[in-house]
Residue, then its C-alpha position, 0 to 999 in steps of 0.5 A: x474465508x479468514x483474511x489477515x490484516x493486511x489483505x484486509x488492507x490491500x483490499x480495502x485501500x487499494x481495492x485490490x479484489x477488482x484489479x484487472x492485472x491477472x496475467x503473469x507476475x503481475x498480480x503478485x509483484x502489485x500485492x508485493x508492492x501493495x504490502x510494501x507500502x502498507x508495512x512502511x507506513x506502519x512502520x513508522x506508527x501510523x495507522x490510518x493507511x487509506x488516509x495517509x495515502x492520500x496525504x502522501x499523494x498530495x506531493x508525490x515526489x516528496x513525502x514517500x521519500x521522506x517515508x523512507x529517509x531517502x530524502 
């Protein structure tokens, strides 16, 4: 099976293959949600997904938002 790059992405980062949300909407809404936030930091020219998430990990409640010129 050919993956595209972002599904590549989302499995790799978010590992999200072995996710236990199965039932429901869930696991779309998590892809959708997981897509999100790979486009918008790539939107903004960075490439090293796994590694930015961490960075922004490191002040949640600040650096997503600056992300996303909300604060």
């Amino acid at each position: 099976m050919i993956e595209n790059r972002t599904h590549l992405v989302r499995d790799t980062t978010f590992t999200e293959d072995t996710s236990k949300i199965r039932t429901g909407h869930g696991p779309d809404n998590m892809a959708t949600l997981r897509s999100f936030a790979i486009n918008q930091l790539r939107a903004t020219g960075r490439t090293n997904i796994a590694a930015d998430l961490r960075e922004m990990s490191y002040q949640p409640f600040h650096r997503p938002l600056n992300l996303l010129g909300s604060a």
